[in-house]
LOGU-451736 format. One record per residue (C-alpha): residue in one letter; residue number from 1; chain; x, y, z. Coordinates in steps of 0.1 Angstrom, whole numbers, plus 5000, padded with zeros to 4 digits. Each point is the difference from the previous one (the first is absolute). Example, Ala and Ser with C-alpha at 12.3 -4.5 7.8 and 13.67 -1.06 7.14 Angstrom:
2
<"A",1,"A",<5123,4955,5078>>
<"S",2,"A",<5014,5034,4993>>
END
This chain:
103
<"X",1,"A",<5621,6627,5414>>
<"X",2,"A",<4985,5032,4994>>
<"X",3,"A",<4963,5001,4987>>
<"X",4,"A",<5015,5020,4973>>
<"X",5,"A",<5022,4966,4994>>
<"X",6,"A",<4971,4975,5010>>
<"X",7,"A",<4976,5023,4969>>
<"X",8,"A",<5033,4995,4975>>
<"X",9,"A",<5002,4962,5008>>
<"X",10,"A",<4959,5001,4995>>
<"X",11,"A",<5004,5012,4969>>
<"X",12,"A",<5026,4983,4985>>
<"X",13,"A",<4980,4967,5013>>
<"X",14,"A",<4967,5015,4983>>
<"X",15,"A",<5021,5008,4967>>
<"X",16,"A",<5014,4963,4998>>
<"X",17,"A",<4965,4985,5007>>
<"X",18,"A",<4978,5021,4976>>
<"X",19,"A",<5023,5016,4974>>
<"X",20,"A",<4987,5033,5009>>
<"X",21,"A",<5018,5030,5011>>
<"X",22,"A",<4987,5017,5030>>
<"X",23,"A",<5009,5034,5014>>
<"X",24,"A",<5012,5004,5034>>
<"X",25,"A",<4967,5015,5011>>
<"X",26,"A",<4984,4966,4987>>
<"X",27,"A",<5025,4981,5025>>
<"X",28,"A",<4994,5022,5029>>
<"X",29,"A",<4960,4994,4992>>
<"X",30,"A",<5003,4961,5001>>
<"X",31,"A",<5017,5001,5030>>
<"X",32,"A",<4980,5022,5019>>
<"X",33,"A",<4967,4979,4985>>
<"X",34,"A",<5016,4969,5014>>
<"X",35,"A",<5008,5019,5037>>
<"X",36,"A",<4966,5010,5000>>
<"X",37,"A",<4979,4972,4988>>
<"X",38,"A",<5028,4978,5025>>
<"X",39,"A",<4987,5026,5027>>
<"X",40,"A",<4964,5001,4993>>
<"X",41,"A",<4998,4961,5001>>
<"X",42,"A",<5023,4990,5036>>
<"X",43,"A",<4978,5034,5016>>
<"X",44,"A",<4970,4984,4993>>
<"X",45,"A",<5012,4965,5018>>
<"X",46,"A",<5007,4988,4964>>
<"X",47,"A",<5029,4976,4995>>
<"X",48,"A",<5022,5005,4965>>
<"X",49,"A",<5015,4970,4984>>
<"X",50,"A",<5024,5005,4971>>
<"X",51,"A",<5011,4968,4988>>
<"X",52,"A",<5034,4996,4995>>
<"X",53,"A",<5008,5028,5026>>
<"X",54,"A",<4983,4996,5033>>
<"X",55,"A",<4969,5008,5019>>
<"X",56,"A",<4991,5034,5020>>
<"X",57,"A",<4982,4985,5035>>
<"X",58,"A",<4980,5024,5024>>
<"X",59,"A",<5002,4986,5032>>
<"X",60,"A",<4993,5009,5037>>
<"X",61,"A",<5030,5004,5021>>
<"X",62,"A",<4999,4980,5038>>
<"X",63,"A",<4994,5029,5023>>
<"X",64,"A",<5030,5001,5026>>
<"X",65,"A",<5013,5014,5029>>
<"X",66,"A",<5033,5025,4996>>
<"X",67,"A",<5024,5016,5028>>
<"X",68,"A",<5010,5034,4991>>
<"X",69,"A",<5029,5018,5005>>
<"X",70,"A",<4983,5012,5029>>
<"X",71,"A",<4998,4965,5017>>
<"X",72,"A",<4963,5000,4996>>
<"X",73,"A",<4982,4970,4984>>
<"X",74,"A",<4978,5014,4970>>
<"X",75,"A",<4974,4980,4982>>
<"X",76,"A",<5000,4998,4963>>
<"X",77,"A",<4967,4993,4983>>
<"X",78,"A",<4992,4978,4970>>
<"X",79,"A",<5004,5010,4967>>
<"X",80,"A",<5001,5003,4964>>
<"X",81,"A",<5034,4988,4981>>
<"X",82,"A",<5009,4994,4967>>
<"X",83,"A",<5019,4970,4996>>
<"X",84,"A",<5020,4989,4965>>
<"X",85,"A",<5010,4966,4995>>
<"X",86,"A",<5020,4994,4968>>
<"X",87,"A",<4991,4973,4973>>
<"X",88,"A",<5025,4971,4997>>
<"X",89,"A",<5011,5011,4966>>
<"X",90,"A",<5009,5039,5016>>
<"X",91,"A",<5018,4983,5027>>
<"X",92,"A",<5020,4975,4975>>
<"X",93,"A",<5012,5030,4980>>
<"X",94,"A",<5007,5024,5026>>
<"X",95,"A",<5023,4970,5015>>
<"X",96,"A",<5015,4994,4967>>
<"X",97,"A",<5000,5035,4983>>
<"X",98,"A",<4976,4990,4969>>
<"X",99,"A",<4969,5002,4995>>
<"X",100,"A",<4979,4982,4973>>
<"X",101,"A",<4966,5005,4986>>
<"X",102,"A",<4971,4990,5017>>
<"X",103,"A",<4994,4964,4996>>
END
């Protein structure tokens, strides 16, 4: 999916919740609100929790040793990851197809 696509779905979503009708520049905003404000929080150690959809975790990485293609053993350092772990109810309805409201 496109973010041309992903914005269309957005705003179909936002139309069915509020009654309103956004423009496509309003769907490209709210997503690039929620990318940033999603960025702003894990860069800043943050962990995001949306219910009914998962949680964004910043975690360090083990540092670990690497051979190359050289035959030489590297060392990796530690590091910051992000990590997403799906709710229950995203999991359910990827498995089965459907997805319900948020309980």
């Amino acid at each position: 999916m496109t973010k041309k696509d992903f914005r269309d779905l957005v705003l179909d979503s936002a139309r069915e919740i509020t009654g309103i009708n956004y423009f496509k520049k309003d769907g490209t905003m709210m997503i690039d609100a929620v990318v940033l404000a999603l960025e702003k929080a894990l860069v800043s150690g943050e962990d995001v929790e949306l219910f009914g959809f998962g949680k964004f975790k910043v975690s360090a990485s083990k540092p670990r040793k690497v051979t190359g293609i050289d035959g030489k053993t590297y060392d990796i350092q530690s590091h910051n990851v992000v990590t997403f772990k799906p709710s229950s109810r995203l999991k359910r309805g990827v498995a089965q197809g459907i997805l319900r409201p948020a309980e």
